[in-house]
FIVEXFI-168257 format. One record per residue (C-alpha): residue number from 1; x, y, z. Coordinates in pm, 1 decimal. Example, Ala and Ser with C-alpha at 12.3 -4.5 7.8 and 13.67 -1.06 7.14 Angstrom:
2
+-----+----------+----------+----------+
! num !        X !        Y !        Z !
+-----+----------+----------+----------+
!   1 !   1230.0 !   -450.0 !    780.0 !
!   2 !   1367.0 !   -106.0 !    714.0 !
+-----+----------+----------+----------+
# end
This chain:
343
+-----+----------+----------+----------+
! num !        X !        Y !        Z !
+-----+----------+----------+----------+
!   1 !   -696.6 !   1482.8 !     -4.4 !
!   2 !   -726.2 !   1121.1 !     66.0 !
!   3 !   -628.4 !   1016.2 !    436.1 !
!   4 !   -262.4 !   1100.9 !    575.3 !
!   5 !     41.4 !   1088.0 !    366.9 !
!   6 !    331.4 !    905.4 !    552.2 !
!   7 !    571.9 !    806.1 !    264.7 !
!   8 !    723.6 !    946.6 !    -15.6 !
!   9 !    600.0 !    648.2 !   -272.9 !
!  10 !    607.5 !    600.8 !   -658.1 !
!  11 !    370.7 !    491.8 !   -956.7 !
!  12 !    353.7 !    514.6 !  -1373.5 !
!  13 !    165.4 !    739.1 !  -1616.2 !
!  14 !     22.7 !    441.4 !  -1755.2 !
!  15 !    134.9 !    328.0 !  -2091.8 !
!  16 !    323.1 !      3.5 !  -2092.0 !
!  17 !    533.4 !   -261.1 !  -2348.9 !
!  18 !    405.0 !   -501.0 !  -2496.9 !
!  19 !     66.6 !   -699.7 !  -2501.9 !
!  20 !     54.8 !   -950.4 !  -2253.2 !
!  21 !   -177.5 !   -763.3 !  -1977.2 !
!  22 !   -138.9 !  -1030.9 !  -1719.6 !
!  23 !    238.9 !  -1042.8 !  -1744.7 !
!  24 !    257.4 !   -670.5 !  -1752.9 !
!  25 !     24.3 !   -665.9 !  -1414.0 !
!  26 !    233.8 !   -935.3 !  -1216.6 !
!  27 !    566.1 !   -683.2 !  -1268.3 !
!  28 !    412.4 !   -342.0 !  -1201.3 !
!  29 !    204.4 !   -484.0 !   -895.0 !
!  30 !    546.1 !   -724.4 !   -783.1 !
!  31 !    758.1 !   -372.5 !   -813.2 !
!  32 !    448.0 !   -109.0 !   -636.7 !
!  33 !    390.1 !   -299.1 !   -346.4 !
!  34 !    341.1 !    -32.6 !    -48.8 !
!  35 !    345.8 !    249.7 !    -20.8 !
!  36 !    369.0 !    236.6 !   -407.7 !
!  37 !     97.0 !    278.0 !   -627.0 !
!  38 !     21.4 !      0.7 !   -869.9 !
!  39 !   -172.0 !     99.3 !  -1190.2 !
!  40 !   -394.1 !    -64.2 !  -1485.5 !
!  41 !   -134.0 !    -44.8 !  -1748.1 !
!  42 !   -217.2 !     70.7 !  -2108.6 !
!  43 !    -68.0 !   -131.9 !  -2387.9 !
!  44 !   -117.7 !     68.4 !  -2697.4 !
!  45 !    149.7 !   -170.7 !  -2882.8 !
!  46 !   -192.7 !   -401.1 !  -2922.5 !
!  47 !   -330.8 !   -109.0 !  -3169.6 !
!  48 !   -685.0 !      7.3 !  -3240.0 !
!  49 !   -896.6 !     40.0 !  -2896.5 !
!  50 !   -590.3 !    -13.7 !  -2686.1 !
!  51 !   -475.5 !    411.4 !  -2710.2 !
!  52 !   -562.2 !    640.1 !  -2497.0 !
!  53 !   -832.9 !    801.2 !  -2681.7 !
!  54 !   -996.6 !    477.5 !  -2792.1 !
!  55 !   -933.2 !    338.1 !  -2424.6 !
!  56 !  -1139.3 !    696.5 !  -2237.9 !
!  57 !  -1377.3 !    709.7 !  -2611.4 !
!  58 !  -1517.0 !    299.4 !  -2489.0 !
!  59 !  -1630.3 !    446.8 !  -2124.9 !
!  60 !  -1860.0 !    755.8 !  -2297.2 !
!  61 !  -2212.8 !    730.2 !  -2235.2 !
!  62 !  -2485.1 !    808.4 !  -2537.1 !
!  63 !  -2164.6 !    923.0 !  -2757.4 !
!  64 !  -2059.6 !    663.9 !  -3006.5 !
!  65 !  -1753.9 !    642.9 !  -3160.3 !
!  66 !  -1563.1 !    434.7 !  -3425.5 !
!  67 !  -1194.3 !    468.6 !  -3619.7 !
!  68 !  -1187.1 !    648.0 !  -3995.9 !
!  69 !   -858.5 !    774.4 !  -4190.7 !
!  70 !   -799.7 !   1060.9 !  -3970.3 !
!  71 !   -883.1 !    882.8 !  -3652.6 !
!  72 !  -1154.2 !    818.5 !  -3402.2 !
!  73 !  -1452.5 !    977.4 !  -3464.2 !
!  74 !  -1818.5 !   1073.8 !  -3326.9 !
!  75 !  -2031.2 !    864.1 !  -3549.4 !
!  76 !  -2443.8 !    749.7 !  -3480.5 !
!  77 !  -2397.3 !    369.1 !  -3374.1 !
!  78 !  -2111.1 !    183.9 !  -3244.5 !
!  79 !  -1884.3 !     14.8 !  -3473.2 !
!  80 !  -1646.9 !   -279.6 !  -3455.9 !
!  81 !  -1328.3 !    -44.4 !  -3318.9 !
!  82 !  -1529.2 !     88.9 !  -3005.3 !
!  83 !  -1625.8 !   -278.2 !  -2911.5 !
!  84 !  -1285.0 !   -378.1 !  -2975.7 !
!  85 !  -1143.6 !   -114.2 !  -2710.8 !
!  86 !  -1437.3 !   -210.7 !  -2442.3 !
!  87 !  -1334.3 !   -593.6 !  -2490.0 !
!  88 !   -975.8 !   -525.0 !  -2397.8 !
!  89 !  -1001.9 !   -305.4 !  -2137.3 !
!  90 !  -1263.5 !   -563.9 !  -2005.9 !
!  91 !  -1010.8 !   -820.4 !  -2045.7 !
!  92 !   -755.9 !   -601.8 !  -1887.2 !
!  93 !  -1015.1 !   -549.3 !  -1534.8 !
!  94 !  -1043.1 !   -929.6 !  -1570.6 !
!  95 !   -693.8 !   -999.6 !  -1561.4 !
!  96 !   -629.4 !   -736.9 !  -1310.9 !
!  97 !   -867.0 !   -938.5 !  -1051.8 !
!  98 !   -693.6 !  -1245.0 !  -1159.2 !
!  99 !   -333.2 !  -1143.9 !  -1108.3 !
! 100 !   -439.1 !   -924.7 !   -751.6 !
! 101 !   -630.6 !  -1291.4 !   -628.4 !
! 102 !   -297.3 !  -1495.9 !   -594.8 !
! 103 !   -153.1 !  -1234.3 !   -377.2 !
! 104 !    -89.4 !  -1289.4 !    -16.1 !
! 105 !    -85.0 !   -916.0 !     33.6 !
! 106 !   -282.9 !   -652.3 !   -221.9 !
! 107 !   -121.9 !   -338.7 !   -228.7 !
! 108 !   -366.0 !    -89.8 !    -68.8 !
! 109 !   -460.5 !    111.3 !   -346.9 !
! 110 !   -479.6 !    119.6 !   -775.9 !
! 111 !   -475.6 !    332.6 !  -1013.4 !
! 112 !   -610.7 !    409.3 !  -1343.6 !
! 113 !   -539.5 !    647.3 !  -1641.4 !
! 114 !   -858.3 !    847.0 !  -1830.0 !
! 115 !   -801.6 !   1090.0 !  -2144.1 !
! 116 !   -909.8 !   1402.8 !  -1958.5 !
! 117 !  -1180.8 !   1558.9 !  -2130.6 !
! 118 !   -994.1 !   1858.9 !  -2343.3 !
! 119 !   -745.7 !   1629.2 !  -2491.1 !
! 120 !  -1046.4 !   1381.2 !  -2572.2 !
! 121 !  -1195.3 !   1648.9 !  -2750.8 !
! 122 !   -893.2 !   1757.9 !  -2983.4 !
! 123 !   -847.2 !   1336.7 !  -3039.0 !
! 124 !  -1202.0 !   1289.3 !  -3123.4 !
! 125 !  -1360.0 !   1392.4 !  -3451.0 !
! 126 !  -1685.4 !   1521.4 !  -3547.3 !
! 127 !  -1867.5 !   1381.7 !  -3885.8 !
! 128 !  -1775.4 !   1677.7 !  -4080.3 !
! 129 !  -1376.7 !   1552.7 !  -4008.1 !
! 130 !  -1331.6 !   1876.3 !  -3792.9 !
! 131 !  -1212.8 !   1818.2 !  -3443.4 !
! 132 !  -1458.0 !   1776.1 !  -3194.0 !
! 133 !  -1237.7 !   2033.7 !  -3006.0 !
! 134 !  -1394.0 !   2328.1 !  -3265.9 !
! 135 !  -1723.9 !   2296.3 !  -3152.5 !
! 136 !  -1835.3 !   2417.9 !  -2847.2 !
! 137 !  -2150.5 !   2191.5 !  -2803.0 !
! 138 !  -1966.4 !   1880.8 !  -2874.5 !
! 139 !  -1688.9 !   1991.4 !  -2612.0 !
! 140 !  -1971.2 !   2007.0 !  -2383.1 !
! 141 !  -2122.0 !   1699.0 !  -2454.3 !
! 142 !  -1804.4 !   1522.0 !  -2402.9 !
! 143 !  -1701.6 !   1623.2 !  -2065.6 !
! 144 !  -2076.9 !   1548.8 !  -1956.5 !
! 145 !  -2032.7 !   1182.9 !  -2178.7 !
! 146 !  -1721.5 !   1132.4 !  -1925.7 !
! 147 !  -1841.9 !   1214.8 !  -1640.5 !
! 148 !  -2144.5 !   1034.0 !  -1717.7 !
! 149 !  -1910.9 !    728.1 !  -1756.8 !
! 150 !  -1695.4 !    676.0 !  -1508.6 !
! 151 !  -1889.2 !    567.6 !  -1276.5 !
! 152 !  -1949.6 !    190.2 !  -1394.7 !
! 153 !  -1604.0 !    203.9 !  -1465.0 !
! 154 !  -1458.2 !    290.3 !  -1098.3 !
! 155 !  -1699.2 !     40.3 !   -999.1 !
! 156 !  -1574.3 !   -245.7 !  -1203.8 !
! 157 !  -1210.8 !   -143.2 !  -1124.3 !
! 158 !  -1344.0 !   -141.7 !   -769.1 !
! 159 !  -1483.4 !   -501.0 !   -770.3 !
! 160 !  -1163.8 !   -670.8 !   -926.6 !
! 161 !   -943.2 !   -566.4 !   -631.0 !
! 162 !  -1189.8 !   -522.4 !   -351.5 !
! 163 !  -1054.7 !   -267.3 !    -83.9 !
! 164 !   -830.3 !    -75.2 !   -259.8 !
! 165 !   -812.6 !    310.5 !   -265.5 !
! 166 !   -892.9 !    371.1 !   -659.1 !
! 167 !   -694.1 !    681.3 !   -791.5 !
! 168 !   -789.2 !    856.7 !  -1109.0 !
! 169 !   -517.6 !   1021.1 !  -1315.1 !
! 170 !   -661.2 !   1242.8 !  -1594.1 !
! 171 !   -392.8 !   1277.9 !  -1915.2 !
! 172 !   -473.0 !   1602.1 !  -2045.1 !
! 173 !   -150.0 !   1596.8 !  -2286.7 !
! 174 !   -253.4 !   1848.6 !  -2510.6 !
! 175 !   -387.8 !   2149.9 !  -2266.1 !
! 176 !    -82.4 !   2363.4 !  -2359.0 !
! 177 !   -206.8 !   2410.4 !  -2761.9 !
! 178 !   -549.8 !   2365.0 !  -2641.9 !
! 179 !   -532.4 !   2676.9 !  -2436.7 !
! 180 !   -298.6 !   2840.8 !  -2654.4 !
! 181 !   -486.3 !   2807.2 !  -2987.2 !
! 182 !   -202.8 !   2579.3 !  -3142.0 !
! 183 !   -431.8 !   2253.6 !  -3222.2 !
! 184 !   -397.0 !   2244.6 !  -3597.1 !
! 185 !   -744.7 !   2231.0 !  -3791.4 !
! 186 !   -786.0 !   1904.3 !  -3949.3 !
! 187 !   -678.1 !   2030.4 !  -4321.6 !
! 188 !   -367.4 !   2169.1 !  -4136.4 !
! 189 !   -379.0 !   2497.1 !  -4279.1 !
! 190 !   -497.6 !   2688.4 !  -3981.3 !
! 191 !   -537.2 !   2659.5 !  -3592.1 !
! 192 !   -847.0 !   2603.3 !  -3381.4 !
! 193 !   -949.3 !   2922.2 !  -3150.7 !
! 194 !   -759.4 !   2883.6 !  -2816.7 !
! 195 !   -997.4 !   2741.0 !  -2538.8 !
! 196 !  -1070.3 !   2980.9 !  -2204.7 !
! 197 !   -938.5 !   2873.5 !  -1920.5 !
! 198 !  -1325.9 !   2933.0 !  -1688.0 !
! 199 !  -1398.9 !   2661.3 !  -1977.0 !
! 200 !  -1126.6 !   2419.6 !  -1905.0 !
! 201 !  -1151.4 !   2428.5 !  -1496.9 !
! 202 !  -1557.3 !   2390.8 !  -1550.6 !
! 203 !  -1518.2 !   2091.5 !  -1758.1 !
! 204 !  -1279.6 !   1973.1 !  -1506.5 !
! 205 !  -1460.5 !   2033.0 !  -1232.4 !
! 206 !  -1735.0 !   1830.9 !  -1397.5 !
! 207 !  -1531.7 !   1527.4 !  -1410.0 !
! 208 !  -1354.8 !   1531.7 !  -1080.7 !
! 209 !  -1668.0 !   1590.3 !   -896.8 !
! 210 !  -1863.9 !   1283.7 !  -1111.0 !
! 211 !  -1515.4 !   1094.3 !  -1004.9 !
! 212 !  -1502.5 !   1150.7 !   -663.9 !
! 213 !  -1895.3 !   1081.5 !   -668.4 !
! 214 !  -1766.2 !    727.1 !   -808.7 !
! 215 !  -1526.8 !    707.4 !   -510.9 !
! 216 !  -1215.6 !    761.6 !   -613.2 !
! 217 !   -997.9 !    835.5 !   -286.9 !
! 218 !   -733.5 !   1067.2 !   -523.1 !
! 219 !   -756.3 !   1232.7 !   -844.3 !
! 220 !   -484.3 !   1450.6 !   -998.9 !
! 221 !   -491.2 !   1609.2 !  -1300.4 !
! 222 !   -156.2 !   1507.7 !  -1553.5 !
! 223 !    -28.3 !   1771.4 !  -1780.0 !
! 224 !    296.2 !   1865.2 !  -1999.8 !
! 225 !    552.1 !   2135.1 !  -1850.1 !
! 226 !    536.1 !   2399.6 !  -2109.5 !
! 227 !    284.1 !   2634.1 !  -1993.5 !
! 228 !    105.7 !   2389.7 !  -1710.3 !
! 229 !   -195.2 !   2517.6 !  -1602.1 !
! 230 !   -113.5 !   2441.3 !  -1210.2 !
! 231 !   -371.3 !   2690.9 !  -1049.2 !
! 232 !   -675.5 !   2603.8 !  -1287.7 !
! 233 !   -602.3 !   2222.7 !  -1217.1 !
! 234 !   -597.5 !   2323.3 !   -804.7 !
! 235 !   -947.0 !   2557.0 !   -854.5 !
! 236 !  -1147.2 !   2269.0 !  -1029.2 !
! 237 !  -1074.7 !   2032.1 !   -751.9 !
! 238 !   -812.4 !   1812.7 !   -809.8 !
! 239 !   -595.7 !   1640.5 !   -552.8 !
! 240 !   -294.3 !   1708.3 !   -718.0 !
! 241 !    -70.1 !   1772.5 !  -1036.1 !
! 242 !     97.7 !   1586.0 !  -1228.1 !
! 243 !    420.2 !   1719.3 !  -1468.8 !
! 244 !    713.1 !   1630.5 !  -1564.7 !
! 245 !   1046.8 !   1836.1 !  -1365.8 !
! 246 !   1296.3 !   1868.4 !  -1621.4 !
! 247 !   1204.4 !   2201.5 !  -1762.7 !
! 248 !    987.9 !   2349.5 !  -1523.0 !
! 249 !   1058.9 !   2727.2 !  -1476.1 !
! 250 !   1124.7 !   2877.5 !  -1069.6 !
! 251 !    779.6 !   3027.9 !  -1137.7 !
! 252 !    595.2 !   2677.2 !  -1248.6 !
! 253 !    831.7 !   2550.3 !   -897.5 !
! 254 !    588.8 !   2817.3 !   -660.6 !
! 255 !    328.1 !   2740.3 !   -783.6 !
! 256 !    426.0 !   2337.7 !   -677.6 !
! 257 !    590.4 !   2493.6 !   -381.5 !
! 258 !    180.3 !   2705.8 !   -275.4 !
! 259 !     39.2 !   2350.5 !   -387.1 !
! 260 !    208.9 !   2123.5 !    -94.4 !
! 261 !    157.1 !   2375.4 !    147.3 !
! 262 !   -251.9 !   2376.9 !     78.3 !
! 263 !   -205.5 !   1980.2 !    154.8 !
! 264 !   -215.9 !   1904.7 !   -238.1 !
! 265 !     -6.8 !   1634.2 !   -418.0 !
! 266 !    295.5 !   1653.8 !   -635.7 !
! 267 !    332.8 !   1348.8 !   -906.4 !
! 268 !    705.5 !   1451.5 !  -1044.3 !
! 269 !    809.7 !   1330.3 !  -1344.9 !
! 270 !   1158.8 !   1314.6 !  -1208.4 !
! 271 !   1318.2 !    985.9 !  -1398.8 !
! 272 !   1402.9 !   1066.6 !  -1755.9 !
! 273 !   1280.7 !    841.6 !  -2026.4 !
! 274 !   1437.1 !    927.5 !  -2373.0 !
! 275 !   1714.4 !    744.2 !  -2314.8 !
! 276 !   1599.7 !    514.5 !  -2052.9 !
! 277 !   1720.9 !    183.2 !  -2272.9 !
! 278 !   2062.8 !    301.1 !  -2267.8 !
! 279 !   2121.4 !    412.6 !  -1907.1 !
! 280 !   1910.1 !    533.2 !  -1569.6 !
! 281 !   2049.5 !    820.0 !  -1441.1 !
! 282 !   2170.4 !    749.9 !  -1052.9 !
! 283 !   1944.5 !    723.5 !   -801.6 !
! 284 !   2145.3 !    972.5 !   -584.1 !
! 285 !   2135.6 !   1180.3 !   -872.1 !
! 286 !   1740.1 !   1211.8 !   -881.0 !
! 287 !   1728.5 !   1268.2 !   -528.1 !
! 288 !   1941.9 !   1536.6 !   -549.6 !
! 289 !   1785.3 !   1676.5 !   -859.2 !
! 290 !   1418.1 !   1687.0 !   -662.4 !
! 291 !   1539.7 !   1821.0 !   -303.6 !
! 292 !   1753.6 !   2092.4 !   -432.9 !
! 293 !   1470.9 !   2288.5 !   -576.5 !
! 294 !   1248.2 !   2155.5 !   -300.2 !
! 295 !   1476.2 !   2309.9 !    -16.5 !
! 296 !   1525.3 !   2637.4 !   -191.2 !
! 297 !   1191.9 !   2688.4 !   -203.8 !
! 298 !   1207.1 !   2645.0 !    173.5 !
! 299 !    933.0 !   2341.1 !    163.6 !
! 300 !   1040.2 !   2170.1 !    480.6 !
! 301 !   1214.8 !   1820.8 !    469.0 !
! 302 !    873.4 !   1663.2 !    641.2 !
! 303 !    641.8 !   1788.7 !    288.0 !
! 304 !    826.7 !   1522.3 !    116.5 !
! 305 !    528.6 !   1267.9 !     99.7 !
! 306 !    348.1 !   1496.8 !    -86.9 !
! 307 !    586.2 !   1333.9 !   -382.8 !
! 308 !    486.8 !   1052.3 !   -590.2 !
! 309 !    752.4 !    987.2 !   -820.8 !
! 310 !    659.8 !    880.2 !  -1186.5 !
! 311 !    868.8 !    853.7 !  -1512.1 !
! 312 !    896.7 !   1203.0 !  -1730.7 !
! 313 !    665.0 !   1020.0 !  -1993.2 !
! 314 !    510.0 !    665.6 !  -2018.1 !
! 315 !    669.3 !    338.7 !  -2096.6 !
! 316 !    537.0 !    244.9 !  -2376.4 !
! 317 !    833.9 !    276.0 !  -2616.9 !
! 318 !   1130.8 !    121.8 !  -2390.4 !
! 319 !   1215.2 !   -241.2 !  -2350.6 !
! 320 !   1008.6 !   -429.3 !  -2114.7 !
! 321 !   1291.7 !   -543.3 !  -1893.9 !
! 322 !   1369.6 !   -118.9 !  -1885.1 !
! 323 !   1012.8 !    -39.5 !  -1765.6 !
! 324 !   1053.4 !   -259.6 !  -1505.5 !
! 325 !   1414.9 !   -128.0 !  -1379.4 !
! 326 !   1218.0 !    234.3 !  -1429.6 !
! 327 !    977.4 !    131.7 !  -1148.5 !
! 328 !   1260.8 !    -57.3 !   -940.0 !
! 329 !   1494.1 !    284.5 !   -997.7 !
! 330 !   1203.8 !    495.8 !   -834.5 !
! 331 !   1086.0 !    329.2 !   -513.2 !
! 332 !   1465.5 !    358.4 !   -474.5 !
! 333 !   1473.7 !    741.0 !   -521.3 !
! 334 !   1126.8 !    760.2 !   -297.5 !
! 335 !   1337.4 !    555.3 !     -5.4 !
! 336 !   1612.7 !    813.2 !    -63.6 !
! 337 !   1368.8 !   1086.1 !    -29.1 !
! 338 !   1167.0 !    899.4 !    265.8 !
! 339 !   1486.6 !    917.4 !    446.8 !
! 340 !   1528.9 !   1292.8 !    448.3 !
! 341 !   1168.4 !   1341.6 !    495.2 !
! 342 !   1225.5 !   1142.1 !    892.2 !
! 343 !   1586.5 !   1363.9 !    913.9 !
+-----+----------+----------+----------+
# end
């Protein structure tokens, strides 16, 4: 883990409103100021090369890509679609040393969202139409594309806000069906095999170490609730997890709970977002709904800035002016917990 942990602090997953990147980067960098975490927003509402899987498909090296019918797939020379998502993320680093040059003071680290490489493989296609996911070469060749990749990439992010700690969060949104067989074929009438889970931590393992390689100072690994694959995320390396609280079971809780005490990071998805344009619950009420299974596991008050708060889900689909009150709500809820965390 990545120097000493003083606060309690709070970040984003990553996808934003809108598709103005340089107003987007003045609000999450004027609301993350220290010990916050600002990020390098993701603003699919632009369309083609501005998803996720477009966005992680632009950084693979000596794997081309390009968008048919069913979606992006694996194809022998680059077409128009790949360039389009390297131009905006381009722009994005760009704007992002723009926007962190008028400050009088940076905030002290950044982070930045990658597909990890499982869920890249179910989202990418092979030129049959199948899912790369079926095929365990091209599986393979991904997470070795990725790895391959993200090297020029921390080092761009690196040069457009010079001293900052850069911290890697890798989406793996679909691990639960990957590892449980439920991926649907791309007819639809059947499943793809389940994926081991020695197969899952080694292509892990092959990206976190090719990240850390790159220099990033924190890298956790971001998953769904149902079924989270806590341990396997811990064994290939990563700094820390990151899920969403609302339905995590007592068990999914230990294994948090075993993670803090081996000096590993939490990211809780503690502020719900399906109805975040209608109402934020109470800050008092997050608080409460974080310590109470964090004391009955008997983690002490002082493990608290282990936590970094983040929304259940990204931003993309609320109002802008919500997003923002969504990062305003939780540095709030990190004070709260800072507070109990000094007694």
């Amino acid at each position: 883990m990545s120097g000493e942990v003083q606060r309690v602090s709070a970040t984003a997953l990553g996808p934003w409103p809108g598709t103005d990147p340089a107003e987007s980067l003045r609000i999450i960098r004027g609301e993350l100021g220290d010990p916050h975490l600002p990020f390098l927003p993701e603003l699919p509402d632009r369309g083609v090369g501005s998803d996720a899987v477009g966005r992680t498909a632009s950084l693979l090296v000596d794997l081309d890509v390009d968008v048919q019918p069913h979606g992006w797939r694996l194809v022998d020379r680059p077409g128009k679609d790949a360039q389009r998502a390297r131009s905006a993320l381009a722009t994005d680093i760009n704007i992002l040393a723009d926007v962190a040059g008028t400050e009088e003071v940076s905030a002290s680290g950044i982070k930045v969202q990658l597909m990890g490489p499982l869920s890249l493989a179910a989202g990418l296609y092979l030129h049959n139409g199948e899912r790369a996911l079926l095929d365990f070469g091209a599986r393979r060749d991904i997470a070795e594309s990725l790895a391959a990749g993200v090297a020029e990439h921390l080092q761009r992010i690196s040069g457009a806000v010079p001293g900052a700690g850069v911290v890697v969060q890798l989406d793996e949104p679909d691990i639960a069906a990957v590892m449980g067989g439920t991926i649907p074929t791309a007819s639809g009438y059947r499943t793809l095999r389940s994926i081991p889970g020695e197969e899952v931590a080694g292509a892990w393992r092959l990206v976190i170490e090719a990240l850390r390689a790159a220099g990033a100072v924190e890298i956790v690994v971001a998953v769904p609730e149902i079924e989270a694959p806590i341990d396997r995320i811990l064994d290939a390396g990563a700094d820390g997890v990151a899920v969403p609280l609302k339905a995590l079971t007592t068990r999914q809780w230990e294994h948090l709970a075993g993670a803090v005490e081996k000096g590993k990071r939490v990211w809780a998805g503690a502020m719900p977002t399906a109805d975040a344009d209608a109402m934020l619950p109470r800050t008092a009420d997050i608080v409460e709904s974080i310590w109470r299974p964090w004391s009955q596991l008997g983690l002490p008050a002082s493990a608290l800035p282990a936590l970094r708060l983040t929304p259940a889900t990204g931003l993309a689909h609320v109002k802008p002016s919500t997003a923002k009150e969504v990062l305003a709500r939780l540095t709030q809820v990190a004070d709260g917990l800072d507070q109990l965390s000094q007694g």
